[in-house]
Residue, then its C-alpha position, 0 to 999 in steps of 0.5 A: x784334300x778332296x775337292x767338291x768333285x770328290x765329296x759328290x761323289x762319296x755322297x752319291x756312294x751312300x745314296x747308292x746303298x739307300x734302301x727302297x724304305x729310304x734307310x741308310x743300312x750298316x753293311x750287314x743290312x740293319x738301320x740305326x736313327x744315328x747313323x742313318x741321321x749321319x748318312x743324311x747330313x753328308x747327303x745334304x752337304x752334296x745337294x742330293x735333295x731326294x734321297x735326303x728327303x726319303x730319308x727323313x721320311x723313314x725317320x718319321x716313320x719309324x719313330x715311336x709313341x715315346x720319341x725314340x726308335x728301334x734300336x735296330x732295324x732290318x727290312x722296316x722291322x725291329x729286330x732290337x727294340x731297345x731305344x738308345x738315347x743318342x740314337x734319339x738325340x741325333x735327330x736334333x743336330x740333324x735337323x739344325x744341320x739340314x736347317x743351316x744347309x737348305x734355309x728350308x724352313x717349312x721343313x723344319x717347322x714340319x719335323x719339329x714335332x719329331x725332335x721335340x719328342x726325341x729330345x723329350x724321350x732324351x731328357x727324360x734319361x738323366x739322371x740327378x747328377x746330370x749323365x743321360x743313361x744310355x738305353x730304355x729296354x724294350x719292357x721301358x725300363x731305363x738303364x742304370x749306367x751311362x757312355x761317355x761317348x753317347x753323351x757327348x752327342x747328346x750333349x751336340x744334340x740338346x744345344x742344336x734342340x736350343x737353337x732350334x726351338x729359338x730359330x722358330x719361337x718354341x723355346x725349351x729352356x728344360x734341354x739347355x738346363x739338360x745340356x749345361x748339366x751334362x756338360x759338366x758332368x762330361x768334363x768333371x765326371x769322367x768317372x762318372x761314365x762305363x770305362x769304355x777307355x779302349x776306345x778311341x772314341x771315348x776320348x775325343x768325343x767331349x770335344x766334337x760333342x762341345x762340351x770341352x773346349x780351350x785349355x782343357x781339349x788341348x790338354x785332353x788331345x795330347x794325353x792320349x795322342x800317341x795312343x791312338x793315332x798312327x802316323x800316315x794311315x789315321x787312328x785306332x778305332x781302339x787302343x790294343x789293336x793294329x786297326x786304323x778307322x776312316x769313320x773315328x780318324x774323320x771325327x777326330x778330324x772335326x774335334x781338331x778342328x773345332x779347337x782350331x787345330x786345323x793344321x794337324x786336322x787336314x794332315x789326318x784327314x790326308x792320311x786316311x785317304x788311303x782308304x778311299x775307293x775308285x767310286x768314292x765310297x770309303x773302307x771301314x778300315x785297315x788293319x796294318x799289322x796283316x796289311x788288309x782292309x778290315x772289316x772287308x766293307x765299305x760302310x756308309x758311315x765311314x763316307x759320311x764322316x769323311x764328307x762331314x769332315x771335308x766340308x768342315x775343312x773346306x767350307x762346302x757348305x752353309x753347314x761346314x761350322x755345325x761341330x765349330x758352333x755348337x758347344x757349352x758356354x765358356x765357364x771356369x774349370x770347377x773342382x770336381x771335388x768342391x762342386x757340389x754334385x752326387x759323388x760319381x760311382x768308382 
């Protein structure tokens, strides 16, 4: 494990690379609202009170008419003017996340406009059976397919809107009904979603989204542990590659240890710390067949969701529990044959 030392320091890696704007850039220079988002809450589980409040002002700069943003950005301009719905959605659970760490309530009330739209421009992506598609096209027009992966967040992101709305008297009953139908379709219609199976985020994302729990993520962890997880250096970042992720290994560590597997999370977030550099920052990955870092970067998502993690270990934080909390309401396993829905395409 790190201490509190550690994660200072990891936080204080990704205010270093903190663009004048306020963006949190991926190493090749674009912003993404996502992982800038991220970027924010690891920064806010350090204390780093100034940069944090930059990057929420870029937020609020950059987000459109309809709630979205770009999907990405270089030098405060787009350069893919796409909007992605989970892109919009995370604004949502960061918001909760800085609420739950600083208590600052004027500044929730102040950036509720923002989410409201988000969530709005979100909600309005979903489909009859329940799926959010993932994108509107820079012409407007929606998608036609959805990530199983996108709307697991989406799903975090539409419960932390809920509990926003309740925590300041703005009740938004249309994003639990959005949430509770998304749920269910994560959990009965994987079929439902682009085969994106390769990847390793596809299937631990229902569980650290909430939308499955109990019996069911047990079943879903072990049916493709052996998959992706390399043991002593962490997980695939995909399935027929010899790469090893710091960014995927920490979140699977947060699925973990939502479903009180903390054991087995605290052994993989040990093994990744291989990838820890001498500042703090983290490496994007190993490859352990050639035995080199790839890609040849430390990113700061990567220490975002290593600072996530050990705060979820480690109660560093008022906002430690954010992954363990947020979920769909416990209901009985349906039949996804007997349960009324619009067949999912094959």
């Amino acid at each position: 494990m790190i201490g509190r030392e550690e994660v200072v320091r990891t936080a204080l890696s990704i205010a270093a690379i903190q663009q004048e704007d306020g963006g949190v850039p991926w190493p090749e220079g674009h912003v993404d609202a996502w992982n800038h988002v991220e970027c924010l809450m690891a920064m806010a589980v350090a204390g780093l009170e100034e940069p944090v409040r930059r990057g929420w002002e870029w937020l609020e700069r950059h987000q459109r008419d309809d709630g979205s943003w770009p999907m990405k950005l270089v030098g405060g301009a787009a350069v893919e003017r796409g909007g992605e719905s989970n892109h919009a959605a995370y604004a949502a659970v960061g918001l909760w996340h800085h609420h739950l760490v600083t208590g600052e309530q004027e500044a929730t009330e102040r950036r509720w406009p923002m989410v409201k739209a988000a969530l709005d421009y979100v909600a309005g992506l979903q489909t009859a059976r329940g799926e959010i598609v993932w994108e509107r096209d820079a012409e407007g027009r929606a998608s036609t397919y959805a990530l199983l992966t996108g709307c697991s967040s989406i799903h975090q992101a539409l419960r932390c809107g809920v509990l926003l709305a309740e925590r300041l008297g703005d009740p938004q009953p249309h994003w639990e009904l959005a949430a509770d139908r998304l749920a269910h379709v994560l959990a009965a219609h994987p079929e439902a979603f682009a085969d994106k199976s390769r990847f390793s985020m596809d299937w631990y994302y229902p569980v650290l989204g909430g939308a499955v729990r109990g019996a069911q993520a047990s079943e879903l962890m072990e049916r493709e542990w052996a998959t992706f997880v390399v043991p002593g250096l962490g997980i695939r970042c995909v399935s027929d590659e010899p790469w090893v992720t710091g960014a995927e290994t920490c979140e699977l560590v947060l699925a973990l240890d939502a479903m009180g597997e903390r054991e087995r999370a605290r052994r993989l977030f040990t093994d990744i710390q291989h990838l820890r550099h001498e500042d703090g920052s983290y490496w994007t990955g190993w490859q352990f067949a050639n035995r080199r870092h790839f890609p040849h970067e430390r990113s700061g998502y990567t220490a975002a969701a290593v600072v996530l993690a050990a705060d979820a270990l480690e109660g560093l934080s008022a906002g430690a529990g954010l992954f363990r909390d947020v979920s769909a309401p416990p209901v009985p396993p349906s039949d996804p044959d007997r349960c009324g829905c619009t067949p999912a395409r094959a």
